[in-house]
C-alpha positions as CSV (number, residue, x, y, z in Angstrom):
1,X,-35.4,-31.9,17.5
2,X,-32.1,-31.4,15.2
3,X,-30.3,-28.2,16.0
4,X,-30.7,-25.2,13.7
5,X,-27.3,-25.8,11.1
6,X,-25.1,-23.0,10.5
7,X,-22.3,-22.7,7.2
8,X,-19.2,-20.1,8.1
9,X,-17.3,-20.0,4.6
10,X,-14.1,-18.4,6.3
11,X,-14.7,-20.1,9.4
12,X,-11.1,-20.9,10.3
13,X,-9.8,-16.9,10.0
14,X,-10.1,-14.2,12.6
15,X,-13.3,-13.1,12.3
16,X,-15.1,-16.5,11.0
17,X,-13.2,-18.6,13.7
18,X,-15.4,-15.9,16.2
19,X,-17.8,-16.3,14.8
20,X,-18.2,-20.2,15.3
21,X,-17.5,-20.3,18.7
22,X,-20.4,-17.2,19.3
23,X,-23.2,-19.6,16.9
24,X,-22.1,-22.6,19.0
25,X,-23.0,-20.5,22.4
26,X,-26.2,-20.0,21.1
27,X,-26.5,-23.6,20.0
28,X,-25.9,-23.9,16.9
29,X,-25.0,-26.7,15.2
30,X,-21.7,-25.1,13.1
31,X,-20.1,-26.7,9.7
32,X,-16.9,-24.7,8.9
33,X,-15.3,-24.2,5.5
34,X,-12.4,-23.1,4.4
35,X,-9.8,-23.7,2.1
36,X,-6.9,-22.4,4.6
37,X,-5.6,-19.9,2.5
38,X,-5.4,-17.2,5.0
39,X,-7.5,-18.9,7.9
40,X,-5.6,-21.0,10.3
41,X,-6.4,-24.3,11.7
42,X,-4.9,-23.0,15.2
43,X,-8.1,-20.8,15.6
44,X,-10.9,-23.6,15.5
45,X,-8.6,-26.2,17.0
46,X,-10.3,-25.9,20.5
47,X,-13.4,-26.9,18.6
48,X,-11.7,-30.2,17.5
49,X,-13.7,-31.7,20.0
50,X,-17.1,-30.4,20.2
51,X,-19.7,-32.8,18.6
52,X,-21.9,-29.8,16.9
53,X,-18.8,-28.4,15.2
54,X,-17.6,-30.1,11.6
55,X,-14.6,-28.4,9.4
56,X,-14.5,-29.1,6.2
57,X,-11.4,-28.3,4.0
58,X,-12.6,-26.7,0.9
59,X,-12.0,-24.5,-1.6
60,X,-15.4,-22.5,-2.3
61,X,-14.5,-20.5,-5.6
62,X,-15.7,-24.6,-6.8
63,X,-19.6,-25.6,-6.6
64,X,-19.7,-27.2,-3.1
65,X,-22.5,-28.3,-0.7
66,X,-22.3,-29.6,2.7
67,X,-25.7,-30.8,3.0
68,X,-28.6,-28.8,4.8
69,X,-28.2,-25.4,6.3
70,X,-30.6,-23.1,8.1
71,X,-27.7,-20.2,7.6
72,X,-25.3,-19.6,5.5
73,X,-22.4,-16.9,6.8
74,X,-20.7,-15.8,4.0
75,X,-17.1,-14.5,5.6
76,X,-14.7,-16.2,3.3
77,X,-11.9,-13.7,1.6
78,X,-8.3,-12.8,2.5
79,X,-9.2,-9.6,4.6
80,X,-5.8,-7.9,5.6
81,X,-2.9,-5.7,3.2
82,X,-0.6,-8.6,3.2
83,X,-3.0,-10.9,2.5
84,X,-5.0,-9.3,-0.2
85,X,-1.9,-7.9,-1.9
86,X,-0.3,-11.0,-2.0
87,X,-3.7,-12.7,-3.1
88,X,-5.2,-10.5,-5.4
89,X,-6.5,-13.1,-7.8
90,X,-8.0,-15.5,-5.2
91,X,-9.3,-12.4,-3.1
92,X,-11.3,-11.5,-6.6
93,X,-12.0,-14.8,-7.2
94,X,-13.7,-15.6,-3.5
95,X,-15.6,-12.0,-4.0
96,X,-17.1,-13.4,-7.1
97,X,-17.7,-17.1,-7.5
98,X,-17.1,-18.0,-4.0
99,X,-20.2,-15.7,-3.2
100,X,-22.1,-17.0,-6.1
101,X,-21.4,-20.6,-4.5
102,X,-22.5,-19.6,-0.8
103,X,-25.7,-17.6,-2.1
104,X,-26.6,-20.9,-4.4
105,X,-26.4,-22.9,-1.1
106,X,-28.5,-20.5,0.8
107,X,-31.2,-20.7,-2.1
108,X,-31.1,-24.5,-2.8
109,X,-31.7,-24.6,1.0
110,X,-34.1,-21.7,1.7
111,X,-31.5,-20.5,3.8
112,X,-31.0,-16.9,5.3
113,X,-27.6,-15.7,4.4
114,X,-25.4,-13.0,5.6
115,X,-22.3,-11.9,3.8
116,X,-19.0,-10.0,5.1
117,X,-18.6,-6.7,3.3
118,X,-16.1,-4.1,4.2
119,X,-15.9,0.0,5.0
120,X,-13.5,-0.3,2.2
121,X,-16.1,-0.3,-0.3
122,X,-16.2,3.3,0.8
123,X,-12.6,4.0,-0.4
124,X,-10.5,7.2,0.5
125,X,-14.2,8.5,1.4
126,X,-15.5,12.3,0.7
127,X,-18.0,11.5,3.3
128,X,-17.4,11.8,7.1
129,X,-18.3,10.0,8.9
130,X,-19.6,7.2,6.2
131,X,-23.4,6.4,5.7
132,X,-24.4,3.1,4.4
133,X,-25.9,5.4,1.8
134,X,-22.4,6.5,0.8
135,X,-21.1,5.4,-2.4
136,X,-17.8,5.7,-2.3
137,X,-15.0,6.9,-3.5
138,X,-12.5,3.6,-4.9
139,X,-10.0,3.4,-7.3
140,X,-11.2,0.5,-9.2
141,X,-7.3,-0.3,-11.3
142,X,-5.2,0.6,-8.0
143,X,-3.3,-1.8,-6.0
144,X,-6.3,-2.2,-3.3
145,X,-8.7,-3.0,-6.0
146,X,-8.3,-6.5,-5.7
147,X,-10.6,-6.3,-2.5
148,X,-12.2,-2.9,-2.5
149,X,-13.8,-4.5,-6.1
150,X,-14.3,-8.2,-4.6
151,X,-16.3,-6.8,-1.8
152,X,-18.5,-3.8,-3.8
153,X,-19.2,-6.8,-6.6
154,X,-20.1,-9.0,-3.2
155,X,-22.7,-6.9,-2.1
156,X,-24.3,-6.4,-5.4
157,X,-24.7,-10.4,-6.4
158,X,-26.1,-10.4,-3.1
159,X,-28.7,-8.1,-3.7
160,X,-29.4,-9.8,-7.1
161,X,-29.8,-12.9,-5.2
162,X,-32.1,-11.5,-3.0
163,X,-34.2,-9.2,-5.5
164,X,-34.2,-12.1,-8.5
165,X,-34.2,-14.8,-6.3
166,X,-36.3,-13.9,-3.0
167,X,-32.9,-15.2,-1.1
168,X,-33.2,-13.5,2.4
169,X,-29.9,-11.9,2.9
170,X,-28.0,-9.3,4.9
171,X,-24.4,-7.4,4.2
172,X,-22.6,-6.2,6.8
173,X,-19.9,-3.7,6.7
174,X,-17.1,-4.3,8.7
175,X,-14.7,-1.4,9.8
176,X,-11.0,-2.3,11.5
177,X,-11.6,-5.0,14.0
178,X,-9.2,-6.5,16.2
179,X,-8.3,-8.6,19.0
180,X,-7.1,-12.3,19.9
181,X,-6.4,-14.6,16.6
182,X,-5.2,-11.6,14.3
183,X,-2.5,-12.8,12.7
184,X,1.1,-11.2,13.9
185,X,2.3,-10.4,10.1
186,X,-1.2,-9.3,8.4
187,X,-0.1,-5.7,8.2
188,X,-3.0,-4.6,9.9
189,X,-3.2,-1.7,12.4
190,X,-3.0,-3.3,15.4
191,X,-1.1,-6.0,15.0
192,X,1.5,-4.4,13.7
193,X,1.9,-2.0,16.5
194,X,1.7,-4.9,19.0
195,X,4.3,-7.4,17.6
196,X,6.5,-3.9,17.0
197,X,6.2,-2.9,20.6
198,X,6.7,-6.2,22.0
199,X,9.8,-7.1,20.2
200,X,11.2,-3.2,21.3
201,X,11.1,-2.7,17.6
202,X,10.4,1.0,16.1
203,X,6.4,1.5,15.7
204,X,6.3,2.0,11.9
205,X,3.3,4.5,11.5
206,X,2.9,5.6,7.7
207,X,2.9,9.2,6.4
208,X,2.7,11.4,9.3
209,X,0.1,9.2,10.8
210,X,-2.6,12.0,10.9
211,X,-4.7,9.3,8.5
212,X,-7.7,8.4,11.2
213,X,-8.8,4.7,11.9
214,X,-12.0,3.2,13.9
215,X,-10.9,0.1,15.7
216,X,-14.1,-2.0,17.0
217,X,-12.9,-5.0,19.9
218,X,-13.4,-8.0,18.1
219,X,-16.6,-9.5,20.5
220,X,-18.5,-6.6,20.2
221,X,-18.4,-7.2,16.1
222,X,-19.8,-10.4,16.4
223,X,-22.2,-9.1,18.8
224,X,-23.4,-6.7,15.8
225,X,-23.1,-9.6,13.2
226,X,-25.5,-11.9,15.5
227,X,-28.0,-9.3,15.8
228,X,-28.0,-8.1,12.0
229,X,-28.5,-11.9,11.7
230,X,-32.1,-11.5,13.4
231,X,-33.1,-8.7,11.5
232,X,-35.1,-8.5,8.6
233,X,-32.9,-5.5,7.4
234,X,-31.5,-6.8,3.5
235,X,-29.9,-3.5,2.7
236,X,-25.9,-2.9,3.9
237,X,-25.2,-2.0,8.0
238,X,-22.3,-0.8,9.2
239,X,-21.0,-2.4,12.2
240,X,-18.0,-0.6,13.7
241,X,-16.8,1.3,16.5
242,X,-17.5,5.7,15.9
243,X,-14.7,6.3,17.8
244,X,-12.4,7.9,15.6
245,X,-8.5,7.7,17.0
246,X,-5.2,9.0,14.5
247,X,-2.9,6.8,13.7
248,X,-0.5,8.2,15.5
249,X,-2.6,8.3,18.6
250,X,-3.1,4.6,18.2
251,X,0.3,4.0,17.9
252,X,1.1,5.9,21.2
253,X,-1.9,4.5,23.2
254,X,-0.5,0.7,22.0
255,X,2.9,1.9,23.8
256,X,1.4,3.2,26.9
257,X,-0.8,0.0,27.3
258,X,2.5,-2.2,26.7
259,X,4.8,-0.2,29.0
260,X,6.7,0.0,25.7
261,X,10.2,2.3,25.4
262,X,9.6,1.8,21.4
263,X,10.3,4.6,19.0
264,X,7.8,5.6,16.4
265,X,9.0,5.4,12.6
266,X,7.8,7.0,9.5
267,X,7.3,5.8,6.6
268,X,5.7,6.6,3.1
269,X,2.1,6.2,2.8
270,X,0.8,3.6,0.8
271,X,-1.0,4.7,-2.1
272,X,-4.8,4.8,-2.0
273,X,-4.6,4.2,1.7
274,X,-7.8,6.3,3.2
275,X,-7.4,9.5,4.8
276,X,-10.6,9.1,6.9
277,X,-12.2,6.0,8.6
278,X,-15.2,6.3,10.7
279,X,-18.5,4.5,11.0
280,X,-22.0,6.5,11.3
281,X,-23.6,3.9,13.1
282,X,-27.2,5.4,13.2
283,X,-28.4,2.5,11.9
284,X,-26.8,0.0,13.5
285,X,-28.1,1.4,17.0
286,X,-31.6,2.4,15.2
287,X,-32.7,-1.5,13.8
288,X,-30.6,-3.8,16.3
289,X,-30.2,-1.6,19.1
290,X,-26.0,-2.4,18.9
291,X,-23.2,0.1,19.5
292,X,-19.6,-1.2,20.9
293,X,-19.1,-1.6,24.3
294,X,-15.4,-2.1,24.5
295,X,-13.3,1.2,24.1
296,X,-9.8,0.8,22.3
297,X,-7.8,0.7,24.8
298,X,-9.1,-1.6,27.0
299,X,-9.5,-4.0,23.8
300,X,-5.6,-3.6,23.6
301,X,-5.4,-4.5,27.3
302,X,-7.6,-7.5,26.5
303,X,-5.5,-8.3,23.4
304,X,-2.3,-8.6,25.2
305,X,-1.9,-12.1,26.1
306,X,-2.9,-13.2,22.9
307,X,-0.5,-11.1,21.5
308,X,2.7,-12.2,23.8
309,X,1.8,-15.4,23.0
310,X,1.7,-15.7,19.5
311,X,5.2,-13.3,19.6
312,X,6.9,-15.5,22.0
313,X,5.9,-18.9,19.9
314,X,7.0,-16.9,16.6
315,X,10.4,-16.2,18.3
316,X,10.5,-19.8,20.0
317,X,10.3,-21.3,15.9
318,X,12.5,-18.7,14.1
319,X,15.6,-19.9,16.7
């Protein structure tokens, strides 16, 4: 009997490269795509080896097909500040055609399909905590447009897919994830902090870092994304952890964790950047029974290796 055949668009960044490695547990046979934009061979490269893993080089904004899938994962799209403000056309682009694309694999293949979506479809929310029922408050022309739009117009070809087209699809809304594989220079929360603290570099936290952030340990998203998977739920989920922790007071729990003598620096905040971040995750826990297991800062004491690491070999190539 042939293994069940699962497509990860993205599969070869943070999340995605998770991802793969949690469907191949479970036995799936796995064909990663991506166009290596953002993703990074370094994250799948211990799946060189395994037979039901295939990576396939491709950029998905172009008609593609990799033959038969059972499920198409839909998590291809720069995803951090750097990236997205550095990629703004290809970030709209992937949110657009590359979704398209995916979907029209999913339906020439009878495939279920779940896509990546993103609490920043909520914007710098009026709501707290945010509801999947929510709809947001995003400035559609500012600087973070380029994803906040990419990700809202994402979940609504989905939908059309799935009401015009009987496609059987899910949407997941991610809020702040880390862990191992997060790339040192992404300008994301986390990472940030941790390359700052290891290199005894300042903490740059912006405004007066009173802003609020929910950080969900990067297993315990895929955990959500697997069972979402098995649902028969075709409407958005949040999947995020409800703990709600300042900036500030994530930047001071990073230094306790590392032992760290760094300062903390201020700087101005970004414009657009949200106030308020916090899942409700009543229906998460409701229809799959998930809520996050792994507190923030044990998740920092299981990032830390990853993190030295990846400092240490950035160090090692800049001499």
């Amino acid at each position: 009997m042939n293994k069940q055949r699962a497509l990860v668009t993205g599969g070869a960044g943070f999340l995605g490269s998770h991802l793969c490695d949690a469907l191949l547990a479970e036995s799936w046979s796995v064909v990663c795509v991506d166009n290596l934009l953002t993703g990074r061979q370094a994250n799948i490269d211990h799946l060189r080896n395994e037979a039901a893993f295939e990576f396939v080089e491709k950029d998905i904004c172009r008609p593609f097909d990799v033959g038969r899938v059972d499920y198409v994962f839909h998590f291809a799209s720069p995803a951090s500040p750097v990236d997205y403000t550095e990629h703004g056309i290809e970030t709209l682009q992937v949110g657009s055609l590359g979704t398209f694309h995916a979907l029209d694999v999913a339906k020439k293949y009878n495939a279920k399909y779940l896509v990546s979506s993103t609490s920043e479809c909520y914007g710098d929310p009026l709501e707290h905590p945010q509801k999947e029922t929510y709809w947001g408050n995003v400035n559609s022309i500012g600087p973070r447009s380029v994803y906040d739009e990419a990700k809202r117009f994402t979940e609504a070809v989905t939908m059309a897919y799935h009401r015009y087209h009987k496609v059987d699809t899910r949407i997941v809304r991610i809020f702040n994830t880390y862990g191992p594989r997060l790339q040192l220079n992404d300008g994301r929360v986390v990472s940030n902090f941790m390359k700052q603290a290891l290199r005894g570099e300042p903490l740059t936290v912006y405004g007066n870092g009173s802003q609020t952030r929910s950080f969900c340990y990067v297993s315990d998203e895929i955990d959500g994304f697997l069972r979402l998977s098995k649902s028969n739920e075709h409407l958005p989920v949040n999947i995020g952890n409800p703990t709600e922790f300042t900036i500030l007071e994530c930047a001071r729990l990073v230094l306790k964790v590392m032992g760290s003598k760094s300062k903390i620096a201020y700087e101005p905040l970004p414009q657009d950047d949200p106030k308020q971040r916090r899942p409700d995750i009543t229906k998460a826990r409701t229809l799959l029974g998930w809520e996050p297991k792994i507190q923030l800062e044990a998740g920092l004491r299981l990032s830390l290796d990853y993190f030295r690491t990846a400092v240490a070999a950035e160090t090692s190539t800049a001499k």
